[in-house]
N, C-alpha and C positions, 0 to 999 in steps of 0.2 A: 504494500500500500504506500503512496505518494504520500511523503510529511508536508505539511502546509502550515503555513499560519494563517490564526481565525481574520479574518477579514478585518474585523474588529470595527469601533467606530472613531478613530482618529478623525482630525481635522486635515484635508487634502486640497493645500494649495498650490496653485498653478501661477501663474503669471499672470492671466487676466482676472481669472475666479477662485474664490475658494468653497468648498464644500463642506458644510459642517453637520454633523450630523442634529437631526432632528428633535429641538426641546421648547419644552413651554411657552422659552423667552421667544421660540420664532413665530407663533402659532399668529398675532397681528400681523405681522410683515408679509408672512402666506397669504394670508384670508384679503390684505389688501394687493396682492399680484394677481388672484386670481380672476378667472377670466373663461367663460361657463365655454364660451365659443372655440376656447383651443383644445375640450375634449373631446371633437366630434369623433374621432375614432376610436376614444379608451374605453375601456370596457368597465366606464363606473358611470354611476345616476348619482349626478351634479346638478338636479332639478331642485334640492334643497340646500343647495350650496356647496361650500365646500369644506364646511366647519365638517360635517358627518364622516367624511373621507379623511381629512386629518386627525378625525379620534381612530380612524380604523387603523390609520399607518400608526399611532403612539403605539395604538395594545397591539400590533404585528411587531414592531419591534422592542416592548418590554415583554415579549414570551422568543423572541429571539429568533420568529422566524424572516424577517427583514432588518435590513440599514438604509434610514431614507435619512437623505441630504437634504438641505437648505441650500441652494444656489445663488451665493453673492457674488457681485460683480465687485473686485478689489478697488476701483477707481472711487466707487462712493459709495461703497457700504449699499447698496441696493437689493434688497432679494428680489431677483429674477426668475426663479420659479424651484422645481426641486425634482429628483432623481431617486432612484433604490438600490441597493443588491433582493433579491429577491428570489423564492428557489433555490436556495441556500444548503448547495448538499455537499461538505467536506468529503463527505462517503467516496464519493464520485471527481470531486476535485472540481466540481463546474459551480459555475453561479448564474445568474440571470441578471441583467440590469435592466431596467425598464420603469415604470409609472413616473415615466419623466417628461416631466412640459415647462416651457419657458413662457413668458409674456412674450405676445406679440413682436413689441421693437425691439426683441434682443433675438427672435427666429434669423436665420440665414446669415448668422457674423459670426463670431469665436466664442458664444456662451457653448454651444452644444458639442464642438471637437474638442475644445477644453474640457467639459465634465467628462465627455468619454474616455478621455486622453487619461484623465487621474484616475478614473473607475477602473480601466485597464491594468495601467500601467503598479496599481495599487496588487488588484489580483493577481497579476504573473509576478512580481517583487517577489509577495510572499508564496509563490508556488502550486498557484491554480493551475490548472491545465486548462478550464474550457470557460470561456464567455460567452454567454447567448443571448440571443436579442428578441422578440419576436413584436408582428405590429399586424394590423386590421391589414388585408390584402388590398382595400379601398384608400388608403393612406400612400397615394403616392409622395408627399412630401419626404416622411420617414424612411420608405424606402430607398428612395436615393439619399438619404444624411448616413442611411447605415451603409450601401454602397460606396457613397465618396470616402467614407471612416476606412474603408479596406475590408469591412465584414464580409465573410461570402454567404452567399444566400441558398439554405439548403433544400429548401422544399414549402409545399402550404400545408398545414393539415384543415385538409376542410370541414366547415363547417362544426370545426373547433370550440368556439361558446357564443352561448348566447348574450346579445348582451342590451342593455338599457336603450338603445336606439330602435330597438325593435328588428333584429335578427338575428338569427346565426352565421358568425365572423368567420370568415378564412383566416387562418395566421398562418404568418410568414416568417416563417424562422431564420434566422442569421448568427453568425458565432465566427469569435477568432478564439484561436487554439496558439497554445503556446511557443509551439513551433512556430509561425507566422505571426508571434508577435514583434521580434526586431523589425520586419518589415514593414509591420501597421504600425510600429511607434516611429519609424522613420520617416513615412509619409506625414504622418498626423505632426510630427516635430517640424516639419517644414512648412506644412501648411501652417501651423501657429505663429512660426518667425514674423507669416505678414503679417500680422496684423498690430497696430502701434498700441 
């Protein structure tokens, strides 16, 4: 069996963001990011906000089956939105990142290569082997952010869950694997250079 270390919940910062993990003092700065319109493809009911959703990720991660992030932008202290480890099986050596969304004006710049970049780079340090990703097959946005990331995309399973939008979701699985991660951190380190 592969030795690992727990993922744990350090603070993980990057150069543009850091990510901290998820407590009381963040619970205002979330509830005011949020923004009902950028869950069209998650697979939660955000029709009573998003207070309900944040108690659910507190008790998934005080029974230790997740680690959700708070997503600050280093330049002005801003939470920008937040991230998980999720599916969390040492067993296996793999994790899951996902229930992550950003505000609006920080989509399509260096909030989301950067969180991915520290997720990663955090898992393979300590001796993961597999990262996975999965997203609504109707999400093409996501699809190409885990594409341009270097993830390869392995297959759909269809009709996968049901969920609060009213259907049953395709998902699309994606995963780097520790072999391929020098080379998705090399890409991802250079795409971060640009930006100021």
């Amino acid at each position: 069996m592969k030795t690992m270390t727990p993922l744990g919940g350090d603070i993980l910062v990057g150069r543009l963001i850091a990510l901290e993990p998820l407590a009381a003092s963040n619970r205002d700065s979330l509830l005011a990011a949020f923004d009902p319109g950028i869950f069209t493809y998650m697979p939660f009911d955000v029709t009573k906000g998003y207070g309900p959703l944040l108690d659910w990720h507190a008790a998934e991660n005080a029974a230790g089956r997740m680690i959700t992030y708070v997503v600050r932008r280093r330049s002005d202290g801003a939470t920008v939105g937040s991230t998980s480890y999720l599916n969390i099986a040492p067993e296996h050596a793999k994790v899951e990142v996902g229930s992550t969304w950003y505000r609006k004006d920080v989509q399509g710049g260096f909030v989301n290569p950067e969180a991915k970049y520290l997720l990663l780079r955090n898992a393979f340090d300590k001796g993961w082997n597999r990262v996975e990703f999965k997203t609504d097959s109707k999400n093409a946005q996501s699809r190409a952010a885990l594409t341009k990331l270097g993830a390869k995309e392995e297959g759909t399973l269809r009709g996968h869950m049901w969920v609060p939008q009213g259907y049953f979701r395709d998902s699309v699985y994606f995963s780097v694997i520790a072999s391929e991660w020098p080379q998705v951190r090399a890409r991802l380190e250079k795409r971060l250079a640009a930006f100021d």
